[in-house]
GURO-555944 format. One record per atom (N, C-alpha, C): x, y, z; residue number from 1; atom name; residue in three letters. Coordinates in nm, 3 decimals, decimal comma. Layout:
N
<u X v Y w Z pos NUM site CA code ALA>;
...
END
This chain:
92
<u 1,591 v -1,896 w 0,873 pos 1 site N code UNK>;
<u 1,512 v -1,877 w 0,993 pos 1 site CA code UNK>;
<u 1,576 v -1,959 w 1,106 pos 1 site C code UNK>;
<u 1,584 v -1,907 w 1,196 pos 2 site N code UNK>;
<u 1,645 v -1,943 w 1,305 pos 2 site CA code UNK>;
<u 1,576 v -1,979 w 1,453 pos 2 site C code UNK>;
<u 1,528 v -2,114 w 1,453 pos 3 site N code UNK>;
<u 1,454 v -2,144 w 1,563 pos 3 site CA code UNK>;
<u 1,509 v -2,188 w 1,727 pos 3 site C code UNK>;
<u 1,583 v -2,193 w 1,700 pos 4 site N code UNK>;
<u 1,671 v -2,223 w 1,832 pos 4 site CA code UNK>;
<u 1,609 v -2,190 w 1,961 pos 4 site C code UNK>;
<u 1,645 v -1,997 w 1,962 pos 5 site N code UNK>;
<u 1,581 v -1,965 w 2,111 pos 5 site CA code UNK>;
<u 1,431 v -1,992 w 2,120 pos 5 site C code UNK>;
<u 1,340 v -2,024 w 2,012 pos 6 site N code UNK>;
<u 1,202 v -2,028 w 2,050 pos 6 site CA code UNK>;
<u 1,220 v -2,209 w 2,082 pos 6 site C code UNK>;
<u 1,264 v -2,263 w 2,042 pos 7 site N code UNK>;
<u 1,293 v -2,381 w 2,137 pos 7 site CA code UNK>;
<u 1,347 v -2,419 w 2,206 pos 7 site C code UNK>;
<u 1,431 v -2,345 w 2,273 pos 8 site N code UNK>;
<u 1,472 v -2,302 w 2,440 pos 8 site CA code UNK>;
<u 1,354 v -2,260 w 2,496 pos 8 site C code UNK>;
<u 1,295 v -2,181 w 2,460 pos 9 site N code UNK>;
<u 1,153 v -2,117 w 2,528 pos 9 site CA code UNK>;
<u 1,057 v -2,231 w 2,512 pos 9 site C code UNK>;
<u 1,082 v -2,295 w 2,450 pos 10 site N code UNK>;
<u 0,942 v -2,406 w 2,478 pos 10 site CA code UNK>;
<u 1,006 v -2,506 w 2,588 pos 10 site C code UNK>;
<u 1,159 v -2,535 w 2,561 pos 11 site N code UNK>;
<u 1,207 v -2,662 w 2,645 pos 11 site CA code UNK>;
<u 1,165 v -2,600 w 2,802 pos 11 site C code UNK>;
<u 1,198 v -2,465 w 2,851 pos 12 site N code UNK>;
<u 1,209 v -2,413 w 2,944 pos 12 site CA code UNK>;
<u 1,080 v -2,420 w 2,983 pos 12 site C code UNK>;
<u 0,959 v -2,357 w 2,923 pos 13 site N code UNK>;
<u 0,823 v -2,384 w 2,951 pos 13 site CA code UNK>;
<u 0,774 v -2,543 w 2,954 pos 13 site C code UNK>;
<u 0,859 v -2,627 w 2,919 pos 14 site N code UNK>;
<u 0,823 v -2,775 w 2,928 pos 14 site CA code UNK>;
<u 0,873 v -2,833 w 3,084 pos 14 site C code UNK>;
<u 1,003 v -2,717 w 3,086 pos 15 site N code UNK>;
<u 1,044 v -2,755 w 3,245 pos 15 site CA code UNK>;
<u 0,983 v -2,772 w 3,365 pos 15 site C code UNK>;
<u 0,898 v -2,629 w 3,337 pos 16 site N code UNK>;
<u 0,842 v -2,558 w 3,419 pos 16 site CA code UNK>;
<u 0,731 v -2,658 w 3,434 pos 16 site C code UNK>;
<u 0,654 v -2,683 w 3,321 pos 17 site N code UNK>;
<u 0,572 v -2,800 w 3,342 pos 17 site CA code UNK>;
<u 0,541 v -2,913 w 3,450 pos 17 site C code UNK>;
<u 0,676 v -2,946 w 3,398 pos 18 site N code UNK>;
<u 0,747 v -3,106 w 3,491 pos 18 site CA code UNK>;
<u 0,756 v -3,038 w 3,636 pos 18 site C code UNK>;
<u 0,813 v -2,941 w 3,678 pos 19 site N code UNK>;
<u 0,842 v -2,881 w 3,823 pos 19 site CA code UNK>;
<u 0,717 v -2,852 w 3,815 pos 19 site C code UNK>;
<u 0,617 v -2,782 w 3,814 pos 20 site N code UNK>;
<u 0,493 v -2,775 w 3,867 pos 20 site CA code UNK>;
<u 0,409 v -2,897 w 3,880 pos 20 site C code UNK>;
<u 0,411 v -2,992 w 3,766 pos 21 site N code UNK>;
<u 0,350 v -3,154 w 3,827 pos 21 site CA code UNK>;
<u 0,402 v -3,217 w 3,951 pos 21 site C code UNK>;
<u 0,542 v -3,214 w 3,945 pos 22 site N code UNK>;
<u 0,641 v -3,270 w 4,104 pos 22 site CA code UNK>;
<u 0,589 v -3,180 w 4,224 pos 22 site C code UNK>;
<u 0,567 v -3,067 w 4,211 pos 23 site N code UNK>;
<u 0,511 v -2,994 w 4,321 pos 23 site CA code UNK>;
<u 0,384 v -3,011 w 4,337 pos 23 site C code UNK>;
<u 0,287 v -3,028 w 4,283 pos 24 site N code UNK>;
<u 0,133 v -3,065 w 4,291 pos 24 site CA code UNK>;
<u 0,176 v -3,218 w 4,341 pos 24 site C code UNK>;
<u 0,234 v -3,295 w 4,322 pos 25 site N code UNK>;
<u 0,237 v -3,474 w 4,363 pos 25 site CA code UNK>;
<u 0,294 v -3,453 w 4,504 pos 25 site C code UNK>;
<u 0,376 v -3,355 w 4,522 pos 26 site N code UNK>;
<u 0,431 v -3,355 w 4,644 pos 26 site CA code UNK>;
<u 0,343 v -3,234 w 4,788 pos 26 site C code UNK>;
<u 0,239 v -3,143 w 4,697 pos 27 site N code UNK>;
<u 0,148 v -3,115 w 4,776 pos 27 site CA code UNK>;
<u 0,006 v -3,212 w 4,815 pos 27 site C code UNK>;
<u -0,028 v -3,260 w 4,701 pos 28 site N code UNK>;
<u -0,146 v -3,390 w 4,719 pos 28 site CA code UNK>;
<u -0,098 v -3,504 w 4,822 pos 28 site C code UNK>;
<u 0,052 v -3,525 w 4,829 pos 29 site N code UNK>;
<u 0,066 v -3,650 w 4,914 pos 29 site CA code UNK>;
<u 0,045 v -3,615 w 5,028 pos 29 site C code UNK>;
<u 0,019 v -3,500 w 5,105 pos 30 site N code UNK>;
<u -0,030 v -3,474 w 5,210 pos 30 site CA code UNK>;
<u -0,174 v -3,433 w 5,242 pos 30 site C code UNK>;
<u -0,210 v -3,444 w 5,120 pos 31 site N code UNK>;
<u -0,377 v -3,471 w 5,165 pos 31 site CA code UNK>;
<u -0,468 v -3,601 w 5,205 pos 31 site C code UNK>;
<u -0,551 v -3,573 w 5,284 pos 32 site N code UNK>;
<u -0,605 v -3,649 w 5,369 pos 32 site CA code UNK>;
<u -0,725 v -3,724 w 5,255 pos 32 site C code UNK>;
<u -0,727 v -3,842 w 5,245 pos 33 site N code UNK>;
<u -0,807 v -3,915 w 5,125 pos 33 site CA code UNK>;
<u -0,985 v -3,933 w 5,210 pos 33 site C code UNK>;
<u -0,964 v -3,941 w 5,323 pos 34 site N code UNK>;
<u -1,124 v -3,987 w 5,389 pos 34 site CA code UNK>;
<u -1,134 v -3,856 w 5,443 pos 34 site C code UNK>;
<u -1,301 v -3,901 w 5,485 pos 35 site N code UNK>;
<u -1,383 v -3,736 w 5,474 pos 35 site CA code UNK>;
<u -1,426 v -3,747 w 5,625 pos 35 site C code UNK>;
<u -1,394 v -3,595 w 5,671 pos 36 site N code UNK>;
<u -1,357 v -3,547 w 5,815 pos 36 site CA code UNK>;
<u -1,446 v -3,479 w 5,829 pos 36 site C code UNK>;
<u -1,621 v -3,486 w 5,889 pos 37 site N code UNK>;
<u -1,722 v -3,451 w 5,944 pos 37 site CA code UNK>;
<u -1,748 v -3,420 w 6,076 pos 37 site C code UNK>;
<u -1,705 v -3,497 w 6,159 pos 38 site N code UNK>;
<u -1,737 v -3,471 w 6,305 pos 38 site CA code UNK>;
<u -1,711 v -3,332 w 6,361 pos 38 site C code UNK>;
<u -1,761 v -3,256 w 6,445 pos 39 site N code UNK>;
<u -1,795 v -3,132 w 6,531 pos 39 site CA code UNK>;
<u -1,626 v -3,094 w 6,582 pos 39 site C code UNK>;
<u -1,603 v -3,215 w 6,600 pos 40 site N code UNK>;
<u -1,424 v -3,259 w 6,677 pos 40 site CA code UNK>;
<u -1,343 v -3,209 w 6,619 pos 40 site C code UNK>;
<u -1,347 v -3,263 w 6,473 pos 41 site N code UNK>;
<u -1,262 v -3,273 w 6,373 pos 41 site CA code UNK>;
<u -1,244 v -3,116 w 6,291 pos 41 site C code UNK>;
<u -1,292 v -3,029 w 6,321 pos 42 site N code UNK>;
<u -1,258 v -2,882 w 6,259 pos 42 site CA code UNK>;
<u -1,173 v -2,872 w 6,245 pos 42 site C code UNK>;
<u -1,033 v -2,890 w 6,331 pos 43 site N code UNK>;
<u -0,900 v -2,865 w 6,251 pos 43 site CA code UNK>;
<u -0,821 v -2,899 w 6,131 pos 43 site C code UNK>;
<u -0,904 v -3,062 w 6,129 pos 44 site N code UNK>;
<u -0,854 v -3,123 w 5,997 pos 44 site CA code UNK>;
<u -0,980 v -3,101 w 5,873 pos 44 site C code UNK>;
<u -1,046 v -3,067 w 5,890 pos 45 site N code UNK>;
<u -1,145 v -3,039 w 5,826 pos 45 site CA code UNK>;
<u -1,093 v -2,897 w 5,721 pos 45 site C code UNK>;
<u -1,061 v -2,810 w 5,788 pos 46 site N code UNK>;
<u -1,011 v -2,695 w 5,789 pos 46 site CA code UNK>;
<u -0,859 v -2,703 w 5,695 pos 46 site C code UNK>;
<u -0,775 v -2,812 w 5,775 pos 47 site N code UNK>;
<u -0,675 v -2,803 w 5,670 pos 47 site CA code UNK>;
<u -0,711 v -2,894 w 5,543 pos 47 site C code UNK>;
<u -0,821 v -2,961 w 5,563 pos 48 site N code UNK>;
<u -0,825 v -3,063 w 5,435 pos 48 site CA code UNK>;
<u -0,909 v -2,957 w 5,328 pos 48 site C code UNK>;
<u -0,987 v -2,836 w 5,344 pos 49 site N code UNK>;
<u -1,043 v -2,743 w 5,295 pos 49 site CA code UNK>;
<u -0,917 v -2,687 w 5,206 pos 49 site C code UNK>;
<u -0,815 v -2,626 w 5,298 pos 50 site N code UNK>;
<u -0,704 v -2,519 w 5,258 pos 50 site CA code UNK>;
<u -0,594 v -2,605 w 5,169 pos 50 site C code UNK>;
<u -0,578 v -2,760 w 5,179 pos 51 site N code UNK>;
<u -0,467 v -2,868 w 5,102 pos 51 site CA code UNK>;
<u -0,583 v -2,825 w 4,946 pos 51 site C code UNK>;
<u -0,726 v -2,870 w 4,981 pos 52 site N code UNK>;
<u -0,779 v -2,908 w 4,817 pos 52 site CA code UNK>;
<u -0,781 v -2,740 w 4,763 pos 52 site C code UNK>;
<u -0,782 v -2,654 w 4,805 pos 53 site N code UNK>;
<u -0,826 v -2,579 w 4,752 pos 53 site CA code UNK>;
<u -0,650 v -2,524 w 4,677 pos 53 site C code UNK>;
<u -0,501 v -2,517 w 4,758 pos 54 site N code UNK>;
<u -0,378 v -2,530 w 4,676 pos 54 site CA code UNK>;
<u -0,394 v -2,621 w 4,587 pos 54 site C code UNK>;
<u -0,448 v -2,728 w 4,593 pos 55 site N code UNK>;
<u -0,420 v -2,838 w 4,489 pos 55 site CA code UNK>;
<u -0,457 v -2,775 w 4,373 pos 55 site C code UNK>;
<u -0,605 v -2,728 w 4,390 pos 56 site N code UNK>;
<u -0,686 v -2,707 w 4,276 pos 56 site CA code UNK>;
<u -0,647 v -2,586 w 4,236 pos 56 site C code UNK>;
<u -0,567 v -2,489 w 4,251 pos 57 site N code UNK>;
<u -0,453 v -2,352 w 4,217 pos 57 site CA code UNK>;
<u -0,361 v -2,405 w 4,140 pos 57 site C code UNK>;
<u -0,270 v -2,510 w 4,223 pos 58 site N code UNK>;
<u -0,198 v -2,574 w 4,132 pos 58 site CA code UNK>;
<u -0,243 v -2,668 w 3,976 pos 58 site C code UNK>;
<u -0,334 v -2,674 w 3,988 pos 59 site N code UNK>;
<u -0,425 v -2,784 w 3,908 pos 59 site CA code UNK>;
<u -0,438 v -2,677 w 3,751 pos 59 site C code UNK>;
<u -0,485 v -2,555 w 3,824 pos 60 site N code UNK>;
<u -0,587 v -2,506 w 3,721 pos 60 site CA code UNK>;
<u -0,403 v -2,416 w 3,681 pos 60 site C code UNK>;
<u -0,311 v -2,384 w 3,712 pos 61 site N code UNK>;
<u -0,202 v -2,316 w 3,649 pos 61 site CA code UNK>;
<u -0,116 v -2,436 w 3,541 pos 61 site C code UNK>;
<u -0,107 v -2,567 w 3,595 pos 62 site N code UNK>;
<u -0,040 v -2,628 w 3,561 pos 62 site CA code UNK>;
<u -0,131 v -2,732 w 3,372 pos 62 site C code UNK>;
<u -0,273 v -2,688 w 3,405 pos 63 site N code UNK>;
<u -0,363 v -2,697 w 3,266 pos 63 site CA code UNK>;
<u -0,320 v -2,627 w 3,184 pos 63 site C code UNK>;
<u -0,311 v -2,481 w 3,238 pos 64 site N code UNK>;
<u -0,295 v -2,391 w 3,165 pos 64 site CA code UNK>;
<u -0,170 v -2,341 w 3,059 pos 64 site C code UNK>;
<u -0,079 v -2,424 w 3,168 pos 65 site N code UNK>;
<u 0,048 v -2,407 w 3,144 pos 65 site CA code UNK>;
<u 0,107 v -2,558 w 3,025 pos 65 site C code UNK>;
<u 0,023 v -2,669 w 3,041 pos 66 site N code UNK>;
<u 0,037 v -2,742 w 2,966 pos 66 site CA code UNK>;
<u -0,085 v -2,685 w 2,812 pos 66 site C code UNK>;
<u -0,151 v -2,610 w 2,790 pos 67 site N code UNK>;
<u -0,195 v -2,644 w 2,690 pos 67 site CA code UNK>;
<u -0,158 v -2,536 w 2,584 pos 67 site C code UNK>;
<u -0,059 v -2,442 w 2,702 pos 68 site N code UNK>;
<u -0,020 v -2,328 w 2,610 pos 68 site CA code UNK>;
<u 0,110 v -2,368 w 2,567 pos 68 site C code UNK>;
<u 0,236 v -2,494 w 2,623 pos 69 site N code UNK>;
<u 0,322 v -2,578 w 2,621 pos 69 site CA code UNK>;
<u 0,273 v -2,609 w 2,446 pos 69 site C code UNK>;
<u 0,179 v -2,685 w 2,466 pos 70 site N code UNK>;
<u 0,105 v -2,797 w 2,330 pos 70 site CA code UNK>;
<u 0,055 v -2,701 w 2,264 pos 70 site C code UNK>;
<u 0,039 v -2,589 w 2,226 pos 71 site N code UNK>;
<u 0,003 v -2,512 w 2,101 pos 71 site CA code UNK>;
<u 0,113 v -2,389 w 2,105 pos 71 site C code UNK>;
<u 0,255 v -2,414 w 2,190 pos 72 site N code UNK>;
<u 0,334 v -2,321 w 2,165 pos 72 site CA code UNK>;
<u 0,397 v -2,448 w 2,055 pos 72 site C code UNK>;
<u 0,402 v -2,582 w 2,063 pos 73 site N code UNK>;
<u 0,477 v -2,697 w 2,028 pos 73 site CA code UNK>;
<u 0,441 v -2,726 w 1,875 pos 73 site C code UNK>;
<u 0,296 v -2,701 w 1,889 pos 74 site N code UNK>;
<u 0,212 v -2,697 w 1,737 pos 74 site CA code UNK>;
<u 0,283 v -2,583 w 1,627 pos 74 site C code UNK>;
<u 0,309 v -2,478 w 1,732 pos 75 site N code UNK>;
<u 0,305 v -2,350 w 1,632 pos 75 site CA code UNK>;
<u 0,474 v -2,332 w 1,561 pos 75 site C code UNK>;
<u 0,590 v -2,413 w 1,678 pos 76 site N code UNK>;
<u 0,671 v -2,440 w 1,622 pos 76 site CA code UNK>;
<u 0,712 v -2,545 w 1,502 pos 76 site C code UNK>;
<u 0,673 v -2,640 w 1,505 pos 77 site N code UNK>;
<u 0,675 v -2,778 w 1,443 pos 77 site CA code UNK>;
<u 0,594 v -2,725 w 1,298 pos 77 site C code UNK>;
<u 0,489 v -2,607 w 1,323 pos 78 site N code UNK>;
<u 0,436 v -2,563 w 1,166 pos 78 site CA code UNK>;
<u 0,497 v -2,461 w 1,098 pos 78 site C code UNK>;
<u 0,600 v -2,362 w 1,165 pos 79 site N code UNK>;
<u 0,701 v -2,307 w 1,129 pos 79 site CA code UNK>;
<u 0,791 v -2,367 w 1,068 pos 79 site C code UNK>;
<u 0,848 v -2,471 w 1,146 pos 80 site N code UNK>;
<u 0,961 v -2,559 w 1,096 pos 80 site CA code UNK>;
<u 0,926 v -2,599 w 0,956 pos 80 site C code UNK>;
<u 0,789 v -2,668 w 0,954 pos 81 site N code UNK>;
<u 0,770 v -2,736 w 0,832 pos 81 site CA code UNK>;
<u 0,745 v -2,651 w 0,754 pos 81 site C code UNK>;
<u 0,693 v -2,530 w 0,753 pos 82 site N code UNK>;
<u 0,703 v -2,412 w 0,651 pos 82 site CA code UNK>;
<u 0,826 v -2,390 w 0,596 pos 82 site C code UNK>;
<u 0,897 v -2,360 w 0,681 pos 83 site N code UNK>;
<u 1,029 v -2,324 w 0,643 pos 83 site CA code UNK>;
<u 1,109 v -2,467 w 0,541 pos 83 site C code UNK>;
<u 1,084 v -2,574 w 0,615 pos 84 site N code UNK>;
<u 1,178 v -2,720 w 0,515 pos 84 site CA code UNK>;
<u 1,056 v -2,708 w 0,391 pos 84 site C code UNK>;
<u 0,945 v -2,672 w 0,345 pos 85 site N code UNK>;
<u 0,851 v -2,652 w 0,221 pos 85 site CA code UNK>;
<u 0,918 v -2,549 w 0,147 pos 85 site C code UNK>;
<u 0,982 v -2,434 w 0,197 pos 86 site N code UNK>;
<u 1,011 v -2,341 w 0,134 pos 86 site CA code UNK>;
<u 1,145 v -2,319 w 0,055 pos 86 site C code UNK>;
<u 1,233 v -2,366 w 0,192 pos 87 site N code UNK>;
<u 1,368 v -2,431 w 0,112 pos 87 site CA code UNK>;
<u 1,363 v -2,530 w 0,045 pos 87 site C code UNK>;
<u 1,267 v -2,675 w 0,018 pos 88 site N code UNK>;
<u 1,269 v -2,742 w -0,084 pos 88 site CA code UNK>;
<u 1,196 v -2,653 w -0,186 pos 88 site C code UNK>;
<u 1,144 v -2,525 w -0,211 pos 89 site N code UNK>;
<u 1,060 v -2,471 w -0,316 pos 89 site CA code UNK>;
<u 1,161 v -2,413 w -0,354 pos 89 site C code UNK>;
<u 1,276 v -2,350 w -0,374 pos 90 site N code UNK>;
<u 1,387 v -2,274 w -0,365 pos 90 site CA code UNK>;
<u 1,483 v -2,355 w -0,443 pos 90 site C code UNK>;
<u 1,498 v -2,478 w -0,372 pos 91 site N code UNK>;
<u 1,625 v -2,559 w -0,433 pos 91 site CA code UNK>;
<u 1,575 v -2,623 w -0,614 pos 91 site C code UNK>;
<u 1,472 v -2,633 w -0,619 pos 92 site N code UNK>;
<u 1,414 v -2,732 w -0,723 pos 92 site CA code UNK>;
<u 1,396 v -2,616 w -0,815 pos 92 site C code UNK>;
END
């Protein structure tokens, strides 16, 4: 059995991971941390609406993308060990 490309496909989906966290850290650093109420303030109000609401796009893909990462990681690692159970069942 030959696992190789399915762990290229996980390293690559692990990539992707890491580049989507660096891009969420580098969209959050431009959000505004204090809260913008005044009548005045609609413009920033407005973009501080449109920053949380990318964040939370990015947020909810990059969950998703990590937990299918961690049970693509599970499903390899129980292959693997199937496979080293089977060839020690073989050799003996």
């Amino acid at each position: 059995m030959n696992l190789v490309p399915y762990i290229l496909g996980w390293s690559v989906l692990g990539v992707v991971v890491v580049v989507l966290a660096i891009y969420r850290s580098m969209v959050a650093r431009h959000e505004d941390d204090s809260l913008h109420v005044m009548a005045g303030e609609a413009p920033v109000i407005a973009e501080q609406q449109r920053l949380g609401k990318k964040v939370e796009h990015i947020e909810a893909w990059g969950k998703s993308l990590t937990a299918l990462l961690v049970v693509y990681g599970l499903v390899l690692a129980a292959l693997y060990l199937y496979h080293a159970w089977q060839v020690s069942n073989t050799i003996q």
